[in-house]
N, C-alpha and C positions, 0 to 999 in steps of 0.2 A: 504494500500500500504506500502511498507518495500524498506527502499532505503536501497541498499545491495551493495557497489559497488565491495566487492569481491567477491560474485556470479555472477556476472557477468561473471567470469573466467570459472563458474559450464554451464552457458547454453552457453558460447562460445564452447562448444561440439558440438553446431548443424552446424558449420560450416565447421568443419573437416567432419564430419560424412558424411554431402554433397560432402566433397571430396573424400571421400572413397567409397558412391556411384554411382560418376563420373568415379571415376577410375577403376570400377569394370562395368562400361556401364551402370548403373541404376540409371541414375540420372533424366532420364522420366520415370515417374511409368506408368506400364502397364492398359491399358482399360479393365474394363470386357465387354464382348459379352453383349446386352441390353437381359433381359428376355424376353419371349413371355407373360407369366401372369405375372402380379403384386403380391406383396407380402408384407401383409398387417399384423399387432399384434395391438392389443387391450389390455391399461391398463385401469385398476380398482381401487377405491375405493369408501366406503358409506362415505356421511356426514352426515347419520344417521345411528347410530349401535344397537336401540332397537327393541328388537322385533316385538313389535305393536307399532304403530306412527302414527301420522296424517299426513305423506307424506312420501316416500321413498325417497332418493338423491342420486343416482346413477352420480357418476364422472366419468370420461372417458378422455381416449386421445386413438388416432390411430396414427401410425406410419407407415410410407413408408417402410419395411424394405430388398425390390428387388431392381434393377437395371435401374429401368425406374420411370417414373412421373407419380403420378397420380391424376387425376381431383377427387377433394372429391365431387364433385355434380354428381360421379358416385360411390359413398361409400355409403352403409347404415350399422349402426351399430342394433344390436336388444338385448335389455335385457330383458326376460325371467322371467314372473312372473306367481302365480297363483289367480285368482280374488276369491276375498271373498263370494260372491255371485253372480249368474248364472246372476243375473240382471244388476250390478255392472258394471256404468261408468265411466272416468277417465278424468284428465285433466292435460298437459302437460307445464313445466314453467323450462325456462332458465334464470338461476342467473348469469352468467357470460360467455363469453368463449372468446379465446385467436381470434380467429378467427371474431366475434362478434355475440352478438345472432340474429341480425337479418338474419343472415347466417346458423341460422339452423334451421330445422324443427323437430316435435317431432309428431308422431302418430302412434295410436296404430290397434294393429293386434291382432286376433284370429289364435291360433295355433291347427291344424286339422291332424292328431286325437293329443291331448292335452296328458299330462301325471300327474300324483301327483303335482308334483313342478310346472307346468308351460302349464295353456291354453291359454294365453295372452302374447302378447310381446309388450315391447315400442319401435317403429325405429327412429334412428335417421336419418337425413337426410342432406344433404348441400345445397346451393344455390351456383350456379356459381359465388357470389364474397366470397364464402371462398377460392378460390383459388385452388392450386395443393401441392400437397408433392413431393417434390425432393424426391431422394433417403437420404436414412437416416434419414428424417424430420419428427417431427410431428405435430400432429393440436396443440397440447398444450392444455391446461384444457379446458373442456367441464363440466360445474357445474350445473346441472340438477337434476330436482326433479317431481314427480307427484305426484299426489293426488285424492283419491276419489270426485266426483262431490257434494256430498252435503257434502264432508267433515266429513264423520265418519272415525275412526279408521280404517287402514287397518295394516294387519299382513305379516310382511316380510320374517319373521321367517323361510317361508316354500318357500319361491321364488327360484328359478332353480339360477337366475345369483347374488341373494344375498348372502353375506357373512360379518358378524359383526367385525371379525378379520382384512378386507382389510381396515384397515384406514391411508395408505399411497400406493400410485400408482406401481404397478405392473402387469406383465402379466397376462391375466387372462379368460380363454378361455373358461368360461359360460356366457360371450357376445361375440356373432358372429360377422363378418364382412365379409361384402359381396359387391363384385365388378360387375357391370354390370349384375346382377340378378345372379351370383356364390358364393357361399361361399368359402371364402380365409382363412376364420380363424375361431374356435372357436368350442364347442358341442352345437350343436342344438337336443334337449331334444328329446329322441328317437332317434337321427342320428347322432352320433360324428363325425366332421371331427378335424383329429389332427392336429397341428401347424408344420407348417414345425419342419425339425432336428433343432436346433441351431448352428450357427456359430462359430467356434471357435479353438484358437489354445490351443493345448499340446502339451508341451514335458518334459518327463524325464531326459531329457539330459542324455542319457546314450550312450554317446560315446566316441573315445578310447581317442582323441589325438586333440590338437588345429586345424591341419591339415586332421582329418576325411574327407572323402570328404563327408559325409551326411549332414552333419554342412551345408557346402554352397547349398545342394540339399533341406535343410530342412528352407531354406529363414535365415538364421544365415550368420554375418560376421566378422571376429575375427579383432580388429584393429589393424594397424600396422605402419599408417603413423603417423605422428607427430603434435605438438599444444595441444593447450589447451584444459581441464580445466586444474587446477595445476602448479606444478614446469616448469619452462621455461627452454626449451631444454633437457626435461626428457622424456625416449623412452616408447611407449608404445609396450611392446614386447607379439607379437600372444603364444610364449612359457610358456605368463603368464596364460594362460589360459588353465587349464589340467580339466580332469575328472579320476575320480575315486569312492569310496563309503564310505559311513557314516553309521558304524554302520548296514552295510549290502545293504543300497541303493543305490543306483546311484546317484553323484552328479558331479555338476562344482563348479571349485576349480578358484579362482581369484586371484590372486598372486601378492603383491607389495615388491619391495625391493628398499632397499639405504643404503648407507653408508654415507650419507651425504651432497652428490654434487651432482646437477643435472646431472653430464656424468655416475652418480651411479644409478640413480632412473627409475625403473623400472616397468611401472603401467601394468594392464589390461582393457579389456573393449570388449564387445560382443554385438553386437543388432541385431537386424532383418533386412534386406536390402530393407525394403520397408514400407512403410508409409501409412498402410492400415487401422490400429488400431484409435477409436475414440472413440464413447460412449459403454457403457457397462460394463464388469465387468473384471479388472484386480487382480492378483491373485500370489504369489510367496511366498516359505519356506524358509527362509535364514537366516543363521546362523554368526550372528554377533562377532565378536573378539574385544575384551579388551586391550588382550596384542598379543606382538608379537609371531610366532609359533620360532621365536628364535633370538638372539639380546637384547641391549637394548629398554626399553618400554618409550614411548614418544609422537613418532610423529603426525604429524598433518593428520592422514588419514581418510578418507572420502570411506564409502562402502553403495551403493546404489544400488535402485530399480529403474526403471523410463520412462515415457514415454516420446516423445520428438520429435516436425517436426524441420524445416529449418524457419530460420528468413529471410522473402524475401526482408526485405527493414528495415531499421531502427525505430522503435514502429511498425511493423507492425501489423494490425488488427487480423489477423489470425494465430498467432504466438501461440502454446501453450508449455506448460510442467509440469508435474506432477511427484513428486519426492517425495522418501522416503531416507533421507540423516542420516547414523548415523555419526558422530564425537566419536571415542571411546576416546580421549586423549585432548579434545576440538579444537579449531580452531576457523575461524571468531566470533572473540570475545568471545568466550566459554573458561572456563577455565577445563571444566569435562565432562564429559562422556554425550551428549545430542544427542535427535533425532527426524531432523527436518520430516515437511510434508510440501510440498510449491508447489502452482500450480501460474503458470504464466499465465499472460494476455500477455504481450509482455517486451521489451527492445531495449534501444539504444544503437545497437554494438559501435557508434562512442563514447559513455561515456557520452553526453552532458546531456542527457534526467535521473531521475531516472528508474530505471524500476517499474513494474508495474506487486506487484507479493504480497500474502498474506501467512502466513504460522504459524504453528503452532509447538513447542517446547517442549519437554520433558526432563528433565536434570534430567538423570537418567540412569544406566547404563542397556543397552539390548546386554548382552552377554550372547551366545547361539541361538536356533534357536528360530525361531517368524514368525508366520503365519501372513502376511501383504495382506491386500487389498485394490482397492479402486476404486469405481464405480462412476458412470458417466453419467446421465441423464441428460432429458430438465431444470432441475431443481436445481443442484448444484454435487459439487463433493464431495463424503464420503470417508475418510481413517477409514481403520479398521487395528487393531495390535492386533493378538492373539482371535480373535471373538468380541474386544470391538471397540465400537467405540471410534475413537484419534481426528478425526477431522469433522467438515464439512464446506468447501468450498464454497461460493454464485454462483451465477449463473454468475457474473461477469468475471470468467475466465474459463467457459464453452470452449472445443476448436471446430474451425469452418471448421478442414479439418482435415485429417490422420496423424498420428505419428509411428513415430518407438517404439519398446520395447525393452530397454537395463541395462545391468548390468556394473558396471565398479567399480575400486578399486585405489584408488589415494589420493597423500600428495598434501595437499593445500597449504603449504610450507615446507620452511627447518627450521624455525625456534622453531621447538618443542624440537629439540637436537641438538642445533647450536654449544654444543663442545668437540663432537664426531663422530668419524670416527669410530666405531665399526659398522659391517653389520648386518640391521636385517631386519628381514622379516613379512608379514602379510599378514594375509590368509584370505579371504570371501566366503561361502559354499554356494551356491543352490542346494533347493533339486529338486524343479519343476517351469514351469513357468504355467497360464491358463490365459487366455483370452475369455471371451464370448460374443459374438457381440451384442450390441442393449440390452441386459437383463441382469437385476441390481439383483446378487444371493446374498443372506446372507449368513453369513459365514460358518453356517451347510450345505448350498447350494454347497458352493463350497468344502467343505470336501466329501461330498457325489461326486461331480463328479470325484474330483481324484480318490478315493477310486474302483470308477466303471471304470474310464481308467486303474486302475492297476489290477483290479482284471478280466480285461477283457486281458492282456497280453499286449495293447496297449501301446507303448512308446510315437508316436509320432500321432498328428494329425493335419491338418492345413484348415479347410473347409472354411478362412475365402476371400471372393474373396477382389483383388488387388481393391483400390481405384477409 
């Protein structure tokens, strides 16, 4: 925990932002329609990665990932193996699982007609006290292993749903899952059925003017009311926020100015008007500044990535934020160029309580652009800077409902050049934002899909539904 009490000013943002989606009618997020089918993803990996071994351990979670609830003791998951010999029986053992083992069952099937990889499959199964999956939820570790009956050697090597590589959890769809005797997910060896599309938002921001009207058609809202974080009674002006290109691409331009006095100080700030965004994978190119595009160089400004809901009550439970904060001139306590990664559990707007927020620091200068990301599983949150991993976050400030996705460019005070009145300016570039629901990409992952929305024409896309 990091008692911070001038951030506090950084996530007093979620309270204007609520104003500005009150003001704008959206301050109740829309329902989606319930599905008719469930929609279910299966991750994967081995706790055993040789080839031949005296047990296989196949881990598993399932995930809700549709619009309705579903009873796991109508889920069966199946992994995919081929038996060593025609004779060759098996015997099925749970080491742990989040739901508990006596909550599941393991047995095995013959697959008719069989292929190379796979004439055998393990199913897993539920009992009615593992309960149900919300939407969004999942069972959480399933730590499973089998083994031959008398115990000789069996060969994984050549199994349909094994893979030596998977030794951390991801999607992985040569284990099926099946609802109510359907298969919802996964390749069943001779019959693939494909995983739904994924969820998710794109955009290139390629458009004219703060005022486009696709901006507000494309779930974006340019700020304009007033409040914190930052200089008190500094305007946040919609003007600050232009598009134009880098270098030949399409980007949004952020824009802070002052001369000094907060009736001079003039921030930016952009987010999405709806709070739909949660686990999965976040994604954005942003080109960070040193100094100013003119002026003298000083100030204390703050240029960010970041996701972000509404604080309903004071420490409340379900409060999140995930932020990527550079400082190019330092500030809270910084005296140089540092840049923070800080996810929040919660805070007490009233000041009394510390907040309740971890983060990580790099005092070092990132000017220029920098491929930032940072995902979001049952299991902790990862920042990534430039394909490296920067951070990783516990599960402790895991968030428990939707967030907005916002950019903003602002001075944390006036004291960086407290003795001048010369006017300068500062600029923050985005080239792209992405978002993918539910599914944690690596960072080849996520070049690869830009690369396939631009070279498909695609500027903008949003399949992700409302919360």
């Amino acid at each position: 925990m990091r008692r911070t009490p001038h951030r506090r000013l950084r996530a007093a943002v979620v309270g204007v932002l609520a104003t500005g989606l009150a003001a704008l009618g959206l301050g109740a997020l829309p329902a989606t329609a319930s599905a008719a089918e469930p929609a279910l993803s299966v991750q994967y990996r081995t706790g055993i990665t040789e080839a031949v071994a005296g047990q296989s351990a196949p881990w598993l979670t399932v995930r809700n990932t549709g619009s309705v609830p579903v009873r796991l003791a109508d889920v069966k998951l199946r992994y995919y193996f081929s038996a060593d010999t025609a004779s060759a029986a098996y015997r099925f053992a749970c080491d742990w699982a989040v739901r508990g083992c006596a909550n599941v069952t393991g047995t095995f099937g013959t697959l008719s007609p069989g292929t190379a990889t796979a004439d055998r499959y393990l199913e897993i199964g539920f009992t009615e006290g593992a309960g149900s999956l919300v939407p969004g939820a999942s069972s959480g570790d399933l730590q499973l292993r089998f083994n031959r009956s008398d115990w000789s050697q069996l060969r994984q090597s050549d199994d349909h749903s094994f893979s030596p590589d998977r030794t951390s959890y991801a999607d992985w769809t040569k284990v099926t899952a099946h609802h109510a005797g359907v298969t919802v997910w996964g390749s069943v060896p001779g019959g693939p059925v494909e995983p739904p599309p994924a969820r998710a938002l794109f955009d290139d921001f390629s458009y004219t003017s703060h005022d486009d009207p696709r901006l507000g058609a494309h779930g974006w809202m340019v700020r304009s009311w007033g409040g914190g974080p930052g200089v008190p009674g500094a305007t946040w002006a919609p003007g600050n926020v232009s598009f134009g290109t880098d270098d030949g691409a399409s980007v949004m331009k952020l824009r802070t100015e002052t001369s000094g006095t907060a009736a001079t100080t003039r921030q930016a700030e952009i987010s999405t008007t709806t709070m739909k965004f949660r686990k999965g994978t976040y994604a954005s190119r942003i080109k960070f500044s040193d100094a100013p595009v003119s002026g003298p160089d000083g100030d204390h400004v703050i240029q960010t990535f970041f996701t972000i809901n509404d604080l309903k009550a004071p420490m409340a439970d379900d409060y999140a934020e995930y932020d990527f904060e550079y400082l190019p001139n330092g500030g809270w306590g910084e005296t140089g160029s540092t840049l923070f990664t800080t996810s929040w559990d919660t805070y007490d707007s009233t000041g009394v309580e510390p907040p309740v927020n971890t983060h990580t620091a790099d005092r070092a200068s990132y000017a220029g652009w920098h491929d930032l990301a940072v995902t979001i599983d049952d299991s902790d949150i990862r920042y990534y800077v430039d394909g490296r991993l920067f951070a990783t976050h516990g599960a402790a400030y895991l968030p428990e409902r939707g967030m907005l996705i916002a950019f903003n460019q602002w001075l944390t005070d006036l004291a960086g050049q407290p003795d001048t009145t010369t006017a300068r300016v500062y600029e923050q570039e985005v080239d792209y934002v992405l978002h993918v629901q539910d599914q944690v990409l690596t960072p080849a992952q996520i070049a690869d899909r830009v690369a396939a929305y631009r070279a498909a024409g695609r500027t903008f896309e949003d399949t992700v539904p409302a919360a």
